[in-house]
KEKE-3310 file (N, C-alpha, C; in steps of 0.2 Angstrom, whole numbers, plus 5000, padded with zeros to 4 digits):
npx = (5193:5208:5215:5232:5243:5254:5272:5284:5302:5310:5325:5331:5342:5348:5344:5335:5325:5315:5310:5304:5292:5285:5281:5274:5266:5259:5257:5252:5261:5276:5288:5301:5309:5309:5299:5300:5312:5326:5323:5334:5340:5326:5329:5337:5332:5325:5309:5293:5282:5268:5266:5258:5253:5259:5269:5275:5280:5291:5298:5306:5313:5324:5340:5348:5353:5340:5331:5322:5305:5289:5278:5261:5248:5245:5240:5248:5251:5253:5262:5276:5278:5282:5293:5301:5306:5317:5328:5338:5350:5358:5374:5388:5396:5395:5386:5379:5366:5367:5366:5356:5353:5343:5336:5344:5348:5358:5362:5352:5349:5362:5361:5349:5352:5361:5353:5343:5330:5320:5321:5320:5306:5301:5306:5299:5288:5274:5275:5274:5280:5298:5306:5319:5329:5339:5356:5350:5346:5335:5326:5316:5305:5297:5299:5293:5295:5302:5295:5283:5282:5279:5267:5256:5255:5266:5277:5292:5297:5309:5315:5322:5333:5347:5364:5372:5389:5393:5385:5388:5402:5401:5393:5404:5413:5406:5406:5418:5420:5413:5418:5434:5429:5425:5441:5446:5437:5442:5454:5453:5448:5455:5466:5461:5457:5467:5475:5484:5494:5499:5500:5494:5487:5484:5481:5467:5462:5459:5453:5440:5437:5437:5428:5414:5417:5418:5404:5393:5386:5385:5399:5406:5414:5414:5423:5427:5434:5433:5436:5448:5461:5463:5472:5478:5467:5464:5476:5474:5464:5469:5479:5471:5467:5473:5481:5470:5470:5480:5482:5469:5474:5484:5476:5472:5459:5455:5445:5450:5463:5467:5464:5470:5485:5483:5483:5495:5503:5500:5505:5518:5521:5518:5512:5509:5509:5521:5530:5530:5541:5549:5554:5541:5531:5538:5538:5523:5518:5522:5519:5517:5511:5496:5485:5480:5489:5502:5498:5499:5507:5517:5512:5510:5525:5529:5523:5521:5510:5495:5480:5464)
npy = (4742:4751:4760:4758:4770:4780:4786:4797:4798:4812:4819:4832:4837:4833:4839:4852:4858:4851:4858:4871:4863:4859:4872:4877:4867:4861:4846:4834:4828:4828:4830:4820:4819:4829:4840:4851:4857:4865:4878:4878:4866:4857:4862:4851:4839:4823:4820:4816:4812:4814:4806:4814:4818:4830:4831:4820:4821:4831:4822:4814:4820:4826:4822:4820:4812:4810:4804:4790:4778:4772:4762:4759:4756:4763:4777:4793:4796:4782:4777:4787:4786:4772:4773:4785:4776:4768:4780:4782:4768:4755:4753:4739:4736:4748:4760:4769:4778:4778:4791:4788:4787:4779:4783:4784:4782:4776:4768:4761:4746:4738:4738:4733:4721:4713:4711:4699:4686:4690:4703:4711:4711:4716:4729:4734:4732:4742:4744:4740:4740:4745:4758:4763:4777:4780:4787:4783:4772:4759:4751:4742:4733:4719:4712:4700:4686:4684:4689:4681:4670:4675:4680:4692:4706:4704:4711:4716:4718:4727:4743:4746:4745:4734:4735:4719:4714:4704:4710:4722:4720:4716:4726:4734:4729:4727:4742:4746:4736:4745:4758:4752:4747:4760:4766:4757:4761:4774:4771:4764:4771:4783:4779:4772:4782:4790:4779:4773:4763:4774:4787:4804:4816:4831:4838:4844:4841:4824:4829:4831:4816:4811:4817:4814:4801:4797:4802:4792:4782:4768:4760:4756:4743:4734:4718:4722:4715:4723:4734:4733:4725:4708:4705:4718:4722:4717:4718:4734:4732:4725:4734:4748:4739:4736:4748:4756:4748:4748:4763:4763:4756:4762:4775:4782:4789:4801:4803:4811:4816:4799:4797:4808:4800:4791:4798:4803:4790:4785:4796:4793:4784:4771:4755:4746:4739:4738:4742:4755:4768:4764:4774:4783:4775:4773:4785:4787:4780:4784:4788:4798:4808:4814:4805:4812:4822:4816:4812:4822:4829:4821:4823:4835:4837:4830:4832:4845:4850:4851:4840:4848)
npz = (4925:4927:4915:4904:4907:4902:4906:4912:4915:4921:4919:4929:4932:4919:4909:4903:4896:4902:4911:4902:4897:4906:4911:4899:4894:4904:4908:4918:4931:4943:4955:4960:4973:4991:4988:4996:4997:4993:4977:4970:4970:4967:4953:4948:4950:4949:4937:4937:4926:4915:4900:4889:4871:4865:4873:4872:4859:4859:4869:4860:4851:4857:4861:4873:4887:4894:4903:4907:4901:4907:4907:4916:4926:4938:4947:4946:4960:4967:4961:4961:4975:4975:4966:4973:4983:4977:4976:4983:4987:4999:4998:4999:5013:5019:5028:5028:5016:4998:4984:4971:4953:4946:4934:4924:4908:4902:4911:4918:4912:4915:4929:4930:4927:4936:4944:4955:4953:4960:4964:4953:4950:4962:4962:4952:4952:4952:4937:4922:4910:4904:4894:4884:4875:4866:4858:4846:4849:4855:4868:4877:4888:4897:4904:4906:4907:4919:4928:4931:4937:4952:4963:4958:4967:4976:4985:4992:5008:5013:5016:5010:4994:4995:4988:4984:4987:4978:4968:4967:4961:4951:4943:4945:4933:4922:4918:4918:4906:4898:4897:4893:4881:4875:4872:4866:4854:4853:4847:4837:4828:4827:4821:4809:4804:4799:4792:4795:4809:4815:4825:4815:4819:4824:4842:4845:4835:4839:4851:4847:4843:4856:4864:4856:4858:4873:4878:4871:4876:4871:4865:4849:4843:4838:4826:4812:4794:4782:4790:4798:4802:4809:4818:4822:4826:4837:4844:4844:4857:4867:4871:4874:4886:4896:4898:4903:4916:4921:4922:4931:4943:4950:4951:4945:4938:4931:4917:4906:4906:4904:4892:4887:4890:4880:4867:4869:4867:4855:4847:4848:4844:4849:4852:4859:4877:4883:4877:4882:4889:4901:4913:4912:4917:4929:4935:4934:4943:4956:4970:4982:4975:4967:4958:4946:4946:4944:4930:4925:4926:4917:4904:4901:4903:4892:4880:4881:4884:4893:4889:4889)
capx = (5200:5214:5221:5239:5245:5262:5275:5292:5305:5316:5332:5331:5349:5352:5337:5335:5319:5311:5304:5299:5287:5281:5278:5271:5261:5256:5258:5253:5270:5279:5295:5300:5313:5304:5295:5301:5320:5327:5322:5339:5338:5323:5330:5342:5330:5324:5302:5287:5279:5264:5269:5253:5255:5264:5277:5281:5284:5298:5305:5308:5318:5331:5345:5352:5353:5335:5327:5317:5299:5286:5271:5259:5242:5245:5242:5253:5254:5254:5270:5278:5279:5287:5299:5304:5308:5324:5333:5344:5355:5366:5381:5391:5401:5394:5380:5371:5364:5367:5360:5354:5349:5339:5333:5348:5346:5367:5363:5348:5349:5366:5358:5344:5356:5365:5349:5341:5322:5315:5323:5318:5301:5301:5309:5295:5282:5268:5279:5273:5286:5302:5309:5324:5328:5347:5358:5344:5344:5327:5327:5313:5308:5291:5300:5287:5299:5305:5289:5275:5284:5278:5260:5258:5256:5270:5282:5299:5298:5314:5314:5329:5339:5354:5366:5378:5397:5392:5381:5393:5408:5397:5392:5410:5416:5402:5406:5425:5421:5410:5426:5440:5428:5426:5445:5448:5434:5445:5461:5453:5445:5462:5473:5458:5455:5477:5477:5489:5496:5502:5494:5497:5481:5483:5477:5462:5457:5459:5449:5435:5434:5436:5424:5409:5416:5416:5397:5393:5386:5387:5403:5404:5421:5414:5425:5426:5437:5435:5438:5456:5461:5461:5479:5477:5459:5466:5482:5471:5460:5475:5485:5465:5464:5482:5483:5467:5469:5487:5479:5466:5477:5487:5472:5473:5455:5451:5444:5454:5469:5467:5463:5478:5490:5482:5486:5504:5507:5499:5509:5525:5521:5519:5508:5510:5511:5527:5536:5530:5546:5550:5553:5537:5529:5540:5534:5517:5516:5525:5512:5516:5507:5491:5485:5480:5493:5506:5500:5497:5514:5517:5509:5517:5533:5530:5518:5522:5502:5490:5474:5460)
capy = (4741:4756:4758:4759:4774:4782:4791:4797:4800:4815:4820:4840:4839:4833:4841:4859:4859:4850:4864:4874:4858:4860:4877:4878:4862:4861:4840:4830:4831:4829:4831:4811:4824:4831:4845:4854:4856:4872:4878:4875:4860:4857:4862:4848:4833:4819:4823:4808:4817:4809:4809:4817:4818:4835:4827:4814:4823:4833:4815:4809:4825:4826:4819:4819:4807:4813:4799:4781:4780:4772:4761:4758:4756:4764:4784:4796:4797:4780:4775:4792:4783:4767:4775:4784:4771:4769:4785:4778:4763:4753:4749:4733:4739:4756:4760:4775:4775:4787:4792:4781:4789:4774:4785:4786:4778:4775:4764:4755:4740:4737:4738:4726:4712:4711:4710:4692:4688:4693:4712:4714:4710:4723:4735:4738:4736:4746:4746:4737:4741:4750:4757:4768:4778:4782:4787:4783:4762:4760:4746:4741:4726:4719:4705:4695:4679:4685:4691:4677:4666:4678:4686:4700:4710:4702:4714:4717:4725:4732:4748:4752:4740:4731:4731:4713:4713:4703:4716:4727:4718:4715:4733:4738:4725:4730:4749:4746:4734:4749:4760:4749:4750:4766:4767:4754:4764:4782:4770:4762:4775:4786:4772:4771:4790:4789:4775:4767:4761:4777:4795:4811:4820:4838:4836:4848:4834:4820:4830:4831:4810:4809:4822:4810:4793:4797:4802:4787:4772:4763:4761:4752:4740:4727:4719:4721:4712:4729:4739:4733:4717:4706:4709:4725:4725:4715:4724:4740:4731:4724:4741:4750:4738:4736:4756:4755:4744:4752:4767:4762:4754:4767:4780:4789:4790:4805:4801:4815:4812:4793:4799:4810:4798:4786:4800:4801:4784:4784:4799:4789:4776:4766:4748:4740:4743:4734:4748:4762:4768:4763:4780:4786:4770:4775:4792:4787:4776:4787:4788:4804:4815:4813:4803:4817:4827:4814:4810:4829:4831:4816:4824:4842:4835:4826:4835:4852:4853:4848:4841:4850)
capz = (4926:4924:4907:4906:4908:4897:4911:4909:4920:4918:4925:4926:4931:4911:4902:4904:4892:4904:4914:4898:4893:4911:4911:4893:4891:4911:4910:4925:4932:4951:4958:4965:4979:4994:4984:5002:4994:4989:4971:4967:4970:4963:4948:4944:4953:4943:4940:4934:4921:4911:4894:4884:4865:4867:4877:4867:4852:4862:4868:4854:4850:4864:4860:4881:4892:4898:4907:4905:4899:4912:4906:4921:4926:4942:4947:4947:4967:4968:4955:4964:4980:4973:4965:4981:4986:4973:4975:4987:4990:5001:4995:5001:5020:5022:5032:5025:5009:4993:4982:4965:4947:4943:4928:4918:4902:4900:4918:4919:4910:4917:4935:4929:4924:4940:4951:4954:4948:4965:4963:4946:4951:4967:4958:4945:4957:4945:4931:4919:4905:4905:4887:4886:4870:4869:4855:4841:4852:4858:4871:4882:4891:4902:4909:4909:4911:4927:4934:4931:4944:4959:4963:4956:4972:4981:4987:4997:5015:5015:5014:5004:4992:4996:4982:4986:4987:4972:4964:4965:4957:4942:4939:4941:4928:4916:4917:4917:4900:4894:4896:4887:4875:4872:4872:4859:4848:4853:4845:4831:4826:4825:4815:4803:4799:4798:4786:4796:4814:4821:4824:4811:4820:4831:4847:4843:4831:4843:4857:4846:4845:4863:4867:4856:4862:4879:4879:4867:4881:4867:4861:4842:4843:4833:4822:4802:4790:4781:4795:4799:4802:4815:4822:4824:4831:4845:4845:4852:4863:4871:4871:4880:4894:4899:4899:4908:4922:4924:4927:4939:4950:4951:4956:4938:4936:4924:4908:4900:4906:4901:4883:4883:4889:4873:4863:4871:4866:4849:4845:4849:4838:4856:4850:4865:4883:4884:4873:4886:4893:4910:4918:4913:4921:4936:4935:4935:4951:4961:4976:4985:4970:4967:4953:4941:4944:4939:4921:4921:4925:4912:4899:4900:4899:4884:4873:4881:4884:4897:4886:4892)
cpx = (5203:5215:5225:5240:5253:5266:5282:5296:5313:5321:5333:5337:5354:5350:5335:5328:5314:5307:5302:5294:5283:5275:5273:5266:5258:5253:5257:5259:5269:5284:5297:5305:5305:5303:5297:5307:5320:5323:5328:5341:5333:5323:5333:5338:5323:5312:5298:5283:5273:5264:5263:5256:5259:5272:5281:5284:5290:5302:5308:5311:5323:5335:5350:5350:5346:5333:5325:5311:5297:5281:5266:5251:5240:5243:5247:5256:5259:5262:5274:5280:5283:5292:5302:5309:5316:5329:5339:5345:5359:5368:5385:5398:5400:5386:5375:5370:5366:5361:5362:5350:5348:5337:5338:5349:5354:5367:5359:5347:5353:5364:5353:5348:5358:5358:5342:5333:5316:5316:5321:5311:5297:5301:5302:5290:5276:5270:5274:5277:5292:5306:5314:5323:5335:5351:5358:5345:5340:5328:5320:5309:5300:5292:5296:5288:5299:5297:5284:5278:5279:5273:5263:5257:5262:5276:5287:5295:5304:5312:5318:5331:5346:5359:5371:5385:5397:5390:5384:5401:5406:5396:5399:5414:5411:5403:5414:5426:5420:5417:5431:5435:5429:5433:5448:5444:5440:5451:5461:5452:5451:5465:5470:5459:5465:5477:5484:5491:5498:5498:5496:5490:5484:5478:5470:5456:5454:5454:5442:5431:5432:5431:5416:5408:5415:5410:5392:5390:5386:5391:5405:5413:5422:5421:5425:5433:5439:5436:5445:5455:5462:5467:5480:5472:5462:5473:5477:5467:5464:5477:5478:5465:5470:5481:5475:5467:5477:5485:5474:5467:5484:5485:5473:5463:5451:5453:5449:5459:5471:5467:5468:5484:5489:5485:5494:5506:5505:5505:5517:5526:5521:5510:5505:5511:5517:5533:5535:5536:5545:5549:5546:5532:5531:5537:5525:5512:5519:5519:5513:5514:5501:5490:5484:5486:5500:5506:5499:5506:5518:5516:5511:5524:5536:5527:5519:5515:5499:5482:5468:5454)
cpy = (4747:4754:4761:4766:4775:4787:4791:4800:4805:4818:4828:4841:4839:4838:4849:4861:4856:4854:4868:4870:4860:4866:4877:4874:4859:4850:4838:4828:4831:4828:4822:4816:4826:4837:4850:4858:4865:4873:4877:4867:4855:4856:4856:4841:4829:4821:4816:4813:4812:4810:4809:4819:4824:4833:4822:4815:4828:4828:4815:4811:4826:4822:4818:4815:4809:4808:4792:4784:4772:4768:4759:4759:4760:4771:4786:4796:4788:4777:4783:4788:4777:4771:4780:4780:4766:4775:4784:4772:4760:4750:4744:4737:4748:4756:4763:4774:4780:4784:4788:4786:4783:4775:4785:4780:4777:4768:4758:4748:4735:4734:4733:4720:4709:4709:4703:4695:4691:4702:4715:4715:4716:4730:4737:4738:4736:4745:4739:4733:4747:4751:4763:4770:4785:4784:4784:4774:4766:4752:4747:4733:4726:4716:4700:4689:4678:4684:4686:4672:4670:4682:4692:4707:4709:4707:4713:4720:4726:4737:4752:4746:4741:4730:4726:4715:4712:4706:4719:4727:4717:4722:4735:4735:4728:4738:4750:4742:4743:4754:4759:4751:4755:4770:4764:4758:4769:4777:4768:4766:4782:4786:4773:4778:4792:4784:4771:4767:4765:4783:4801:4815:4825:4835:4839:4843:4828:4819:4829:4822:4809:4811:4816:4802:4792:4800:4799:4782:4768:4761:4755:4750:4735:4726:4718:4720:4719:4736:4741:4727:4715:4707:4714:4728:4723:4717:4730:4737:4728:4729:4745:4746:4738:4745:4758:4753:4747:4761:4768:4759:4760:4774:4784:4789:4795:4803:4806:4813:4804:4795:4802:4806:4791:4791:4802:4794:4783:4790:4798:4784:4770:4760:4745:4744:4744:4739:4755:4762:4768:4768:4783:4782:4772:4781:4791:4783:4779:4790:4795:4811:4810:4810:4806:4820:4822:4814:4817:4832:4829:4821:4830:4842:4834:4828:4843:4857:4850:4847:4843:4843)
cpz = (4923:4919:4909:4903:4904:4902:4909:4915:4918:4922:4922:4927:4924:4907:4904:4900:4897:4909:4911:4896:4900:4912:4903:4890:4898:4910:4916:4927:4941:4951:4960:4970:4981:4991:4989:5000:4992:4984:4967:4967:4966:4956:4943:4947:4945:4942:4935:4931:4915:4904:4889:4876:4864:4869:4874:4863:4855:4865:4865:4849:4853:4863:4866:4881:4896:4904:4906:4904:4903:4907:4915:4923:4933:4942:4948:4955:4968:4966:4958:4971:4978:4971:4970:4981:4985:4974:4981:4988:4996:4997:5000:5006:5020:5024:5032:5019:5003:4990:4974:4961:4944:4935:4923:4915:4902:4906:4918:4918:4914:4924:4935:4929:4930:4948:4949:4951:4952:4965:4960:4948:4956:4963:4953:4946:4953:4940:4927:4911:4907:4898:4888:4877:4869:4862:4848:4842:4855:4861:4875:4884:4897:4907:4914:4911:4916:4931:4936:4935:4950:4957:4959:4962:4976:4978:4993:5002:5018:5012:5007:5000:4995:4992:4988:4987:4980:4966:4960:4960:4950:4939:4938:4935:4921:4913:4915:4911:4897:4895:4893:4883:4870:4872:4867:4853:4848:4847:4838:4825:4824:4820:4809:4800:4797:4792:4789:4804:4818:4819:4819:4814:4827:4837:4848:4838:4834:4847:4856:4846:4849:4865:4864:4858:4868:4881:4874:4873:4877:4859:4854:4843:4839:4828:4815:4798:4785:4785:4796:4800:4808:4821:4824:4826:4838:4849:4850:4856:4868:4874:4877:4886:4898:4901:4904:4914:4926:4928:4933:4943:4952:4952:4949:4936:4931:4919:4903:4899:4905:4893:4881:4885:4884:4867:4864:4867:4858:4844:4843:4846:4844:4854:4855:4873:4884:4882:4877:4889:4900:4914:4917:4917:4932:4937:4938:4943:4957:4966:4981:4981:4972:4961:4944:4940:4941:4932:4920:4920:4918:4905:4896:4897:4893:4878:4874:4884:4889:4892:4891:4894)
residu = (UNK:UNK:UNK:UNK:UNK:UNK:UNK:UNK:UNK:UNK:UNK:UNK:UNK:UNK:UNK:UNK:UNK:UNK:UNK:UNK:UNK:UNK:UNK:UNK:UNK:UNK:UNK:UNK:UNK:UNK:UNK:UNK:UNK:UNK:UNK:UNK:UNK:UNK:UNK:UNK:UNK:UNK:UNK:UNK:UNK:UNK:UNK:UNK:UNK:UNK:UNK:UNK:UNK:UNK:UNK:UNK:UNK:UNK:UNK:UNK:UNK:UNK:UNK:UNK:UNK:UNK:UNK:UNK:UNK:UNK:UNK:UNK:UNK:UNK:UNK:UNK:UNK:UNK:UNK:UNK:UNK:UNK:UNK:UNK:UNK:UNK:UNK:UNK:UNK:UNK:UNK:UNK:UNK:UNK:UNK:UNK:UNK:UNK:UNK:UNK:UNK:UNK:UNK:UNK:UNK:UNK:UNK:UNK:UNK:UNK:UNK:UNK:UNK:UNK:UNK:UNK:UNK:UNK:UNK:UNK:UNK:UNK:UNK:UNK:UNK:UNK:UNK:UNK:UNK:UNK:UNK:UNK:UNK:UNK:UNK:UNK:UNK:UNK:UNK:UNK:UNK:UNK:UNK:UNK:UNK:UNK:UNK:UNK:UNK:UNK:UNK:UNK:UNK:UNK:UNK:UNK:UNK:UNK:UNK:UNK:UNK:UNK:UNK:UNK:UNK:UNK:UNK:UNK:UNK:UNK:UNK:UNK:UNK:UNK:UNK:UNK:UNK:UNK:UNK:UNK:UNK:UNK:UNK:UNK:UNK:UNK:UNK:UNK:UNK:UNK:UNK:UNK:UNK:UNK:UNK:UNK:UNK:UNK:UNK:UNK:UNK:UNK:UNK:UNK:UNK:UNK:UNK:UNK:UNK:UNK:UNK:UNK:UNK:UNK:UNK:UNK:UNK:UNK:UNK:UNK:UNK:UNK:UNK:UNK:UNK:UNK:UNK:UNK:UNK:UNK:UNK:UNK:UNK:UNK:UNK:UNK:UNK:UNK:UNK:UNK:UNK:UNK:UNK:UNK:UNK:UNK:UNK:UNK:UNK:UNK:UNK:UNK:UNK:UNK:UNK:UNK:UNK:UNK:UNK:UNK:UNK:UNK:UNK:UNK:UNK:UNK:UNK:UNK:UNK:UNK:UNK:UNK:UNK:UNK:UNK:UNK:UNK:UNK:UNK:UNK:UNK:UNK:UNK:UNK:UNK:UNK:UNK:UNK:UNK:UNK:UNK:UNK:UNK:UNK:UNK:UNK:UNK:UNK:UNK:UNK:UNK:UNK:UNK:UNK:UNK:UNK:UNK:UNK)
# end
């Protein structure tokens, strides 16, 4: 019988050290892209690499978004071929597929949760284990629940995954929590370091919260009795999804400019959506700009600056 094998999957788009381990520790190691591909290309594509006791020890230094870790009994050609088989998608009313980083440690979970017990099963094929290892959370998971229903050979003959209509409303709900989130932390987190309900911080100060909460996938909202109190926890998580949902129905998408029109409003001592003035509301919906270029116009206007 195979013993299990330790594989990792890294994302050379994130991890730039991962082709000095390559080069320098010559790791059992493949591209999952056709190997055929430019070298620039090549560069930034995700690779199945067998994690040798060298290897580990640089894991488990990296503080990126690198990749997932692999148990498996399977070879490397073989579990190379499976997973193939994931780097594209359909999506719900389009016809071609994209493309899918199954590997990123910020994603994966979320992507498991939404897909039935027959999916989960597919999906992991050889896998035996899947353990992620994310901003010093270590999560992984054999799902042995799900799987001992179904042979253990039985596989899908689709070619490709189908994410639902269903699917897909679930991950955007999950990734649009994880977002409020990370807007209530940018607000609570503000007020606290202010010692009180409105902002006294340079936007230089500011940039640097955003800049850690918006690369944070897990952002800390909890609430604490000595954190602040309960009124005012719910106060900001009110004030983030309201300003959120305001701007994704109104096409404002960038993360920055969401961030700087919270420090607009926090600036203005603005609690509530409800106190945002009108015109700039007007302002903002006005549909023959673009959606950036409103709050950017927005935000010039009123602070004098566009935040980077």
């Amino acid at each position: 019988m195979a013993a299990e094998k330790y594989y990792a999957v890294i994302d050379g788009a994130i991890e730039y050290r991962l082709f000095f381990i390559l080069e320098n520790f010559n790791p059992p190691a493949v591209c999952l892209y056709d190997e055929s591909l430019s070298p620039e290309l090549l560069k930034v594509a995700p690779y199945l690499v067998e994690v040798t006791e060298k290897v580990g020890l640089y894991l488990e230094e990296w503080k990126t978004c690198w990749g997932i870790c692999l148990h498996s009994k399977a070879d490397m050609k073989t579990l190379r071929q499976h997973l193939r088989k994931y780097l594209q998608v359909l999506l719900p009313d389009q016809d071609k597929p994209v493309f899918f980083r199954f590997y990123d440690p910020r994603n994966i979970w979320e992507f498991l949760s939404v897909l039935s017990d027959w999916e989960i099963h597919c999906f992991l094929g050889p896998i035996n284990k899947i353990s992620t290892s994310l901003m010093g959370v270590k999560h992984e998971d054999n799902f042995h629940a799900v799987r001992k229903q179904f042979p253990a050979e039985a596989c899908s003959r689709q070619k490709m995954l189908r994410i639902t209509t269903k699917q897909y409303a679930q991950l955007n709900e999950l990734f649009e929590q994880r977002y409020i989130n990370k807007l209530t932390q940018l607000i609570n987190e503000v007020n606290y370091h202010n010692g009180a309900g409105t902002i006294d911080l340079p936007y230089d100060s500011l940039s640097a919260h955003l800049d850690r909460i918006l690369k944070n996938p897990f952002p800390d909202t909890h609430y604490s009795p000595a954190y602040m109190d309960e009124e005012t926890f719910i106060q900001h998580k009110t004030l983030a999804e309201d300003c959120f949902y305001f701007c994704r129905d109104n096409e404002i998408i960038d993360e920055r400019a969401i961030g700087g029109f919270l420090y607009l409003l926090m600036e203005r001592h603005i609690n509530q959506f409800e106190q945002i003035p009108p015109a700039w509301l007007t302002a903002l919906r006005d549909p023959q700009w673009p959606g950036y270029y409103r709050m950017e116009t927005l935000l010039k206007s009123e602070l004098g600056f566009i935040p980077d």
